[in-house]
Structures are given as structure tokens and as C-alpha cells.
N, C-alpha and C positions, 0 to 999 in steps of 0.2 A: 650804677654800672657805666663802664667809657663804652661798651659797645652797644652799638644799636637794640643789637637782639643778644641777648646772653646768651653762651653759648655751654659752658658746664656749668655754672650758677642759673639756669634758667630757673629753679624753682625753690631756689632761698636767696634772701637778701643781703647782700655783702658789700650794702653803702649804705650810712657805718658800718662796724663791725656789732655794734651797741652791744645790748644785754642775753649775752647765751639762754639765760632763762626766758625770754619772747619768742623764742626761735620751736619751734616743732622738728621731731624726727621724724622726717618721710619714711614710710612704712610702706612695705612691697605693693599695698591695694592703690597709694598713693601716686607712688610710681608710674605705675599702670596706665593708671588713667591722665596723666601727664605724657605719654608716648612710652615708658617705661618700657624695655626689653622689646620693642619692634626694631632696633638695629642689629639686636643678637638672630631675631624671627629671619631678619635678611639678610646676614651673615652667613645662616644654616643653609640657606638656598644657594650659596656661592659656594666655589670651589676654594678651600684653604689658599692655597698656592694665590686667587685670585686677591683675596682681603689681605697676603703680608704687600703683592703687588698695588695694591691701593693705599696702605701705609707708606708704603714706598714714595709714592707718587704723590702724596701730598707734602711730604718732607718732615712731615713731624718730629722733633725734634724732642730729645728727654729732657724732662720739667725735673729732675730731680737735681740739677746741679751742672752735670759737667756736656749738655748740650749734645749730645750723638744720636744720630738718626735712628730714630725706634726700627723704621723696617729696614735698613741694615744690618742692624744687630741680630736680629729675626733671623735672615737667611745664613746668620755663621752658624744657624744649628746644621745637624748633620741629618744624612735622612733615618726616619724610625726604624726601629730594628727590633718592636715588638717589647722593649724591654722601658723602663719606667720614665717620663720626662716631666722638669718641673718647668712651673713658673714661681719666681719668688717674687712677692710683692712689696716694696721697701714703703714701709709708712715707720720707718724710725725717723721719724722728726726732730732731728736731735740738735740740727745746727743752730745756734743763737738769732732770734731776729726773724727764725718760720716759723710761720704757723699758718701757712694754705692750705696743707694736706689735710688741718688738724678740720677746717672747713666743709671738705667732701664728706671724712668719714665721719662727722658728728656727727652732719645734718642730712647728708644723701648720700648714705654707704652702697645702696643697690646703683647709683648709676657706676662706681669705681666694680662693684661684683659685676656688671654686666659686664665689663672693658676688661672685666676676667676674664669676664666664657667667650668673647670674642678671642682673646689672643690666645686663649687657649686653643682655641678650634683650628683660627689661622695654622697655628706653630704645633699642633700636635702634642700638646703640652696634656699629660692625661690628671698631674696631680698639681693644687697650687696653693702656696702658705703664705698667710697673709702675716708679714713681720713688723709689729709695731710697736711704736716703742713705749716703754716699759713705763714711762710716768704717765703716759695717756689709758686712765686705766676706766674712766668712765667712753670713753672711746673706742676703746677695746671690748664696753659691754654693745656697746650701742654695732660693734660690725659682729660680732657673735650671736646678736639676734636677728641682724641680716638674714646672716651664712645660713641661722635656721629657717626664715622665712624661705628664702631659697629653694633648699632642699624639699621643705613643705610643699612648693610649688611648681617641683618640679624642673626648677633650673638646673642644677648638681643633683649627682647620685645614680643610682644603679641603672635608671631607666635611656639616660641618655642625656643632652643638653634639651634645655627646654621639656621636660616630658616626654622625649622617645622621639622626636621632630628628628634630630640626628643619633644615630647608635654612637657617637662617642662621646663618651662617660668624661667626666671631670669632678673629682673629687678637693672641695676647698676646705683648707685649716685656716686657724685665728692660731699664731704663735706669737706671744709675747716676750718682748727684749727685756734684758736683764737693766736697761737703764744705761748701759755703758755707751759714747758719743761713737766709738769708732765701729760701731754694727750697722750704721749706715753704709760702710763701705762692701761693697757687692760682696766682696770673701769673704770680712770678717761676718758677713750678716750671714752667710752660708753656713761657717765655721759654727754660730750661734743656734744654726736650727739643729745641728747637726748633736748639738749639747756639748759643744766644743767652746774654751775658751774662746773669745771672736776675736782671734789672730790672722788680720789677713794675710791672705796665699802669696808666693811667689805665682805671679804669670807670665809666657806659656807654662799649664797648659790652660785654657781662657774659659769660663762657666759654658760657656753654650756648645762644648766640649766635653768638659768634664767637673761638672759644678757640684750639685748637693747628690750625698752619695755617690760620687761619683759617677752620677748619670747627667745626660745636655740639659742645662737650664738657662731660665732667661729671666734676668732681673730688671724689672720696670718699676719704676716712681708710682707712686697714686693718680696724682695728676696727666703722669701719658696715657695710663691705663683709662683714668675720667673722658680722656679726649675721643677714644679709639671710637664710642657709639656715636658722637656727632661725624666724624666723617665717614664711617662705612653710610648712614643715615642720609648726609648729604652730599657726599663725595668729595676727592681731593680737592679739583680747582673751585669749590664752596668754600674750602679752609683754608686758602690759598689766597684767599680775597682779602685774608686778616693777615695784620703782621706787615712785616715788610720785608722789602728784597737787599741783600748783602751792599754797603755802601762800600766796602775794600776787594769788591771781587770774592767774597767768600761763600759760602754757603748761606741761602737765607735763612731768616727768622720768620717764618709763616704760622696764622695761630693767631686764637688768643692765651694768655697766659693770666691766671693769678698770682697778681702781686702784695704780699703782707706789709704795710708800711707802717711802723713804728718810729719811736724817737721822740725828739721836739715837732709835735705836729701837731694842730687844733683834733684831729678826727682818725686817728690813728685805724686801722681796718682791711680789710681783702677786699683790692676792687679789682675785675673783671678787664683786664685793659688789652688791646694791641700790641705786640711786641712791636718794639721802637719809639713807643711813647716816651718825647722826655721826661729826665726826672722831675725837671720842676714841671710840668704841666701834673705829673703824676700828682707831686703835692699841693699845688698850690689850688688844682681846680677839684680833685678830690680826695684830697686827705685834709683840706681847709686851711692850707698854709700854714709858714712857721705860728709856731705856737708864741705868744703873746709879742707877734709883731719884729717877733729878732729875724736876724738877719743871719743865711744857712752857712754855716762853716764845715760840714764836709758830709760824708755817706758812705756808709758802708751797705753796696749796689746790692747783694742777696747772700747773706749770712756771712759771717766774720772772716771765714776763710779767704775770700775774694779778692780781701783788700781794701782799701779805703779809695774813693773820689773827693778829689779836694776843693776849695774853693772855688776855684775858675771851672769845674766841670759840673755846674747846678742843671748845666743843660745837657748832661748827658744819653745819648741815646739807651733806652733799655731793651737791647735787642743781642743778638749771640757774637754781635763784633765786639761790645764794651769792653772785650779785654784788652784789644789790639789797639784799640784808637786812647785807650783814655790809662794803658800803665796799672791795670787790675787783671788779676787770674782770669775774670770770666765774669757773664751775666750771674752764674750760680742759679740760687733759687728765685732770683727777680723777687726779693723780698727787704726792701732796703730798710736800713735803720738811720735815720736822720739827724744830727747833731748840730746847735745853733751856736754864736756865736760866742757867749759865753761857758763850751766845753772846753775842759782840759783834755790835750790829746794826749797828752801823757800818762796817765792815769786812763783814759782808754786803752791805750797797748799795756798797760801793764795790767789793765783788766782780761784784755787779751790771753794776752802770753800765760797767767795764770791758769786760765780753763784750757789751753791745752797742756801745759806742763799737766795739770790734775787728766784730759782724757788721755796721751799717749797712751796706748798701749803697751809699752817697753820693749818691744821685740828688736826694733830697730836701733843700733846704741845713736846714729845721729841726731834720733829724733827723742828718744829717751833722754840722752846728756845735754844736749842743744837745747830743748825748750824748761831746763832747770835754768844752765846759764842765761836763757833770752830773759825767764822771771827774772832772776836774780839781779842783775844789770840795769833792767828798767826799775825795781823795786830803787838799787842806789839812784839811779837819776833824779828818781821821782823824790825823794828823798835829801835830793842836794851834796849825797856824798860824792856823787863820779865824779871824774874827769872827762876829758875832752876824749881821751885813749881809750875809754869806757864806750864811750858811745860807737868807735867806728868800731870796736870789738863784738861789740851786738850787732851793725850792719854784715862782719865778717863772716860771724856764727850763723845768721840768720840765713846769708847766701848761699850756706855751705851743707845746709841739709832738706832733704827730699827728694820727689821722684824725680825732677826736672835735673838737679844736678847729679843724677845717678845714684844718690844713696841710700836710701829707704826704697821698703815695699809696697807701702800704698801713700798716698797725697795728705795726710794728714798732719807732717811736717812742711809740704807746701805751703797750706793755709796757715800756719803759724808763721813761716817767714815772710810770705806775701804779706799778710796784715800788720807783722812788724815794720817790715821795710817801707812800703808805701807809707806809715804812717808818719815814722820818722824823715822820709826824702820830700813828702808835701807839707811838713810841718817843722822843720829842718830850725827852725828859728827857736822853738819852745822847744825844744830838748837841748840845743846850746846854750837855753838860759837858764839851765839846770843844771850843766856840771861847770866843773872849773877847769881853768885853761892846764895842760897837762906840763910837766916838766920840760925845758927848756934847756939844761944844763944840769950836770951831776950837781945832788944836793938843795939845787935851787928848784924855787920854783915861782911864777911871775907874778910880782908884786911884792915879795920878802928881799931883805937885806941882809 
């Protein structure tokens, strides 16, 4: 662990990652007697309205990716009106490179169920579906006998939270994903419970609004929901002590975070760390540095969508500025994949471009016809057929589709041209020594006679 005291790993070890099969599932009695469900015991004694204000106030930020404050999100629901509210639980882990979600709910799925009935209680939230994704299927048993633990004991079901401690009722499902990358995204994952192809929505109007079935929902990560029992337990400025504060004026990165690091790395694993930890301290003091001695040549900071870090950014901070300061989308899922000195980058973007050409969804034509041409392109480069022409044409295509330049529905065309672009403008040299120079003159071309 980097932090002193763990704080959602307190009670499995996640340095190494070593062998799944040495690892025990904590079991509700196990829990227990670990402090298990005495944040939810003190949750019930507060007033709703006071626990989204303490989410509030610690700044918690969502681990699942795109970094927004969990108890803002909270208060865009509307007030109750007697009629049905979810929470949706996103453990579709589908982004290339995570696998920290996959951590909690293997090994300690009751500390994410309790960070249920807490935001449940908070947000008035009466029903909550836990969505996960569809290849985690020994994972999927392992929160399904949670959810029954639970209810055995009283947490969920008829009598109340906790055994009757509060009269509001919360009822939890286990729904499993069909496998598809884009049910990660809040709507399409909506769309999906819904038995709907998982097409994400046009928004306005915004889930906490008008989300699953058409009633206020609130979608949270595994990992904010893990976090909610350590700070109602020990309070905002206790979680506030971890992490660090905004180096550009922005909003901080307070917390700890699990970070998944893979790649060229002696000890690849989920460590426990500070948001703002650099990368390289990340690898070098606990993931046991590049792997046989080479020397790092770039990063992709938390799953593929994000973008690449290049070689001069070994030292970059892993906190919620990394977008601003270092030319990548976002921290993401703070789970970096590591690549040494003898990778081809080219053959990484076109590993790239390939898995999202295969998850598009199709809905959107920019993002549907854009990530065929982005394969296609890089496949000739890679390959030595392109030109010079070739190459800015897939810088052109790549700029020209998703949510940032106005034309898709959800971000999933971002992440494809984020990680193409970034990879070609910080490596800019290996991909012009793969095509050839472009015509210069009708018929000619340079070097023939």
C-alpha cells in the first residue's frame, strides 16, 4: 500500500496483485467484524439531506472515469414525489487496462453494497441495480451472494435498511451486461437495464431527471460508492488529508484512489495510492519498475481512451489536472498501462483504433465511419503502404469526430481520437518513418525519374 492506513483495501491485499486463488472472499460475518456496516449504523442516524451535504464537502470525486463530484451530482436529483428512484451501479469494467473495480467486488463486495444503502438513503434512491459487466461472470457470482447475505441480514428488503433501524426500504439487483464496451456509458448502461439495445440517449434530459424507466436516477462507479463508508465513518476533512489540492486553480483531487498498473512493469497490480502520486514514483517504488531494466517510453494514464503520456511526462502527476497540464483527455480510471522502450507505437494505435472500430456502437455516423477510416489508415501505415497524405488524413478524421467537436452522442468517439492523436503528435517520428513522402507534382513522385 502507498498509504499509511488503507483506506478501501483495508482488508485485502493489493501489493502485488499476485495470485487470485490466495485471496479469500470476505463474507458478511467477516465484514462485521472488521467495522463492516457501522457507517451505514451512522448514516441512519443522520439526516439524508446531511450525508449528500458531507459528500459534498469532502469533494469526492467519481472514480469511474470522467472525474465529477459525486455530491453534486446527488443534489440534480429532484425532490421525491412518492413514485419509484434508482441508483445504477456501473461495474461494467470494460475499459482496456482496469481492472480496480474488478478488486472490490471479488474480494469485498459488502464494503461497495454498503456504499449502496448509504447513497441510497442519502438520495432517496428506493431501488438499485448493480450493472456489471458481462465477462466478469465469476464476479458477478461472488456480488449475487453478497446481495443474498444482505438481505439475510437484514441490510435490503421489506423491513427497512439495516433491519427496520430506518423504514426506508431499498431493494438491490445484480444485472448483468451483455459484454458490449459502450454500457459503460451512464445511458447506454441505462438503455441496457432497460433490455434495450445500449444506445446511448441524446442529453437534456439528464439521468437524475429522467433516467431508468423514466424515473430520477443516479449513476455511480464501484469505487465512489467503496469510498462513501470511509468518509461518512471518518468525515470530509479525514479524506481531505489524502490526495492533493488543484496545481492549475482547479478543483482538487482529494482521496485515495486505486490505481491498476499494467504494461512493462516488474509487479504489475492495484496499489492503494494518493491522488497526485507521480507516475514514476507509482512504478518505480510500487509496481517494481520497468521491467527488465529498459527504459519508459510512454503511458497510457487510465484506460485507452485518455490518451497517451509521452516520454518526457514519466513524471507525471496522477491527479484530476493530468489532462490540462500534460495534452491527455483526463486522469480516467487512474489505471495506467506502461510501455518500454522497445514498443512500437504504431501498432499500438492501431491496436487502438481496432477495439473501438469493433465497440462503436453505430448510432452516431462520425463515430461509426471515422473509427473504420482511423483502423484502415493506420493498418496502411503500419504496413508501409501510406503516404505522407495518409497520415494527416487520420489526424484530420480523428479531430473531426465526437462529443468535444459537437458530433456524436456520447464520448466514445473522443477516446478513439484522443488516443490516436496524442499518439501520433508524441511520436510523430515513427509514423513518418512508415509512410512515404506524398506527390509533389502531377505524376511524379519523390525519388522517380
Amino acid at each position: 500500500m502507498s498509504l499509511k492506513e488503507p483506506v478501501l483495501c483495508k482488508r485485502i491485499p493489493t501489493q502485488p496483485w499476485g495470485n487470485p486463488k490466495d485471496r479469500k472472499i470476505i463474507t458478511y460475518d467477516q465484514y462485521v467484524k472488521t467495522g463492516g456496516y457501522e457507517a451505514l449504523d451512522k448514516a441512519l442516524g443522520m439526516e439524508p439531506a446531511q450525508i449528500v451535504d458531507l459528500v459534498k464537502d469532502s469533494q469526492l470525486r467519481g472514480r469511474g472515469g470522467a472525474g465529477f463530484p459525486c455530491g453534486l451530482k446527488w443534489t440534480f436529483l429532484p425532490e421525491p414525489d412518492g413514485g419509484r428512484r434508482y441508483l445504477c451501479v456501473n461495474a461494467d469494467e470494460a475499459e482496456p487496462g482496469t481492472f480496480k473495480d474488478r478488486l472490490l467486488i471479488d474480494y469485498d463486495p459488502h464494503l461497495v453494497l454498503e456504499g449502496i444503502a448509504i447513497a441510497c438513503y442519502a438520495c432517496q434512491l428506493d431501488t438499485a441495480y448493480f450493472f456489471i459487466r458481462g465477462e466478469y461472470r465469476h464476479q458477478a457470482q461472488v456480488v449475487e451472494n453478497a446481495i443474498q447475505e444482505a438481505y439475510e441480514k437484514g441490510i435490503f428488503g421489506d423491513k427497512g435498511l439495516m433491519g427496520g433501524k430506518s423504514k426506508f426500504k431499498v431493494e438491490c439487483y445484480l444485472h448483468r451486461s451483455a459484454g458490449a464496451y459502450i454500457c459503460g456509458e451512464e445511458t447506454g448502461l441505462i438503455e441496457a437495464i432497460e433490455g434495450k439495445r445500449a444506445w446511448p440517449r441524446i442529453k437534456p434530459p439528464f439521468p437524475a431527471v429522467e433516467g431508468l424507466f423514466g424515473r430520477p436516477t443516479i449513476v455511480n462507479n464501484v469505487e465512489t460508492l467503496a469510498a462513501l463508508g470511509p468518509i461518512v465513518e471518518q468525515g470530509a476533512e479525514w479524506f481531505k488529508k489524502m490526495g492533493c489540492e488543484s496545481s492549475i486553480k482547479g478543483p482538487p483531487s482529494f482521496g485515495p484512489k486505486l490505481m491498476g498498473v499494467s504494461g512493462h512493469v516488474n509487479t504489475p497490480g492495484v496499489y492503494e495510492c494518493d491522488l497526485g502520486i507521480p507516475l514514476s514514483t507509482l512504478v518505480n517504488e510500487y509496481a517494481g519498475g520497468m521491467r527488465g531494466g529498459k527504459k519508459f517510453k510512454g503511458a497510457i494514464a487510465g484506460g485507452i481512451s485518455m490518451g497517451i503520456l509521452g516520454p518526457d511526462q514519466f513524471d507525471a502527476e496522477m491527479d484530476f489536472d493530468i489532462g490540462k497540464k500534460y495534452n491527455v483527455m483526463g486522469l480516467g480510471t487512474a489505471c495506467p498501462t506502461i510501455f518500454d522502450e522497445d514498443t512500437d507505437m504504431v501498432a499500438v494505435a492501431r491496436n487502438i483504433a481496432r477495439f473501438f472500430k469493433n465497440e462503436s456502437c453505430g448510432q452516431c455516423t462520425p463515430c461509426r465511419e471515422g473509427a473504420q477510416w482511423i483502423y484502415k489508415l493506420l493498418c496502411r501505415i503500419e504496413r508501409g503502404d501510406a503516404t505522407s497524405k495518409d497520415l494527416d488524413l487520420l489526424l484530420e478524421i480523428a479531430g473531426s469526430m465526437g462529443i468535444m467537436p459537437g458530433t456524436t452522442i456520447c464520448g466514445l468517439a473522443d477516446g478513439n481520437n484522443w488516443a490516436v492523436r496524442t499518439i501520433v503528435n508524441k511520436y510523430r517520428e515513427e509514423f513518418e518513418a512508415r509512410v512515404r513522402p506524398s506527390c509533389v507534382a502531377v505524376g511524379m513522385t519523390v525519388g522517380t525519374s
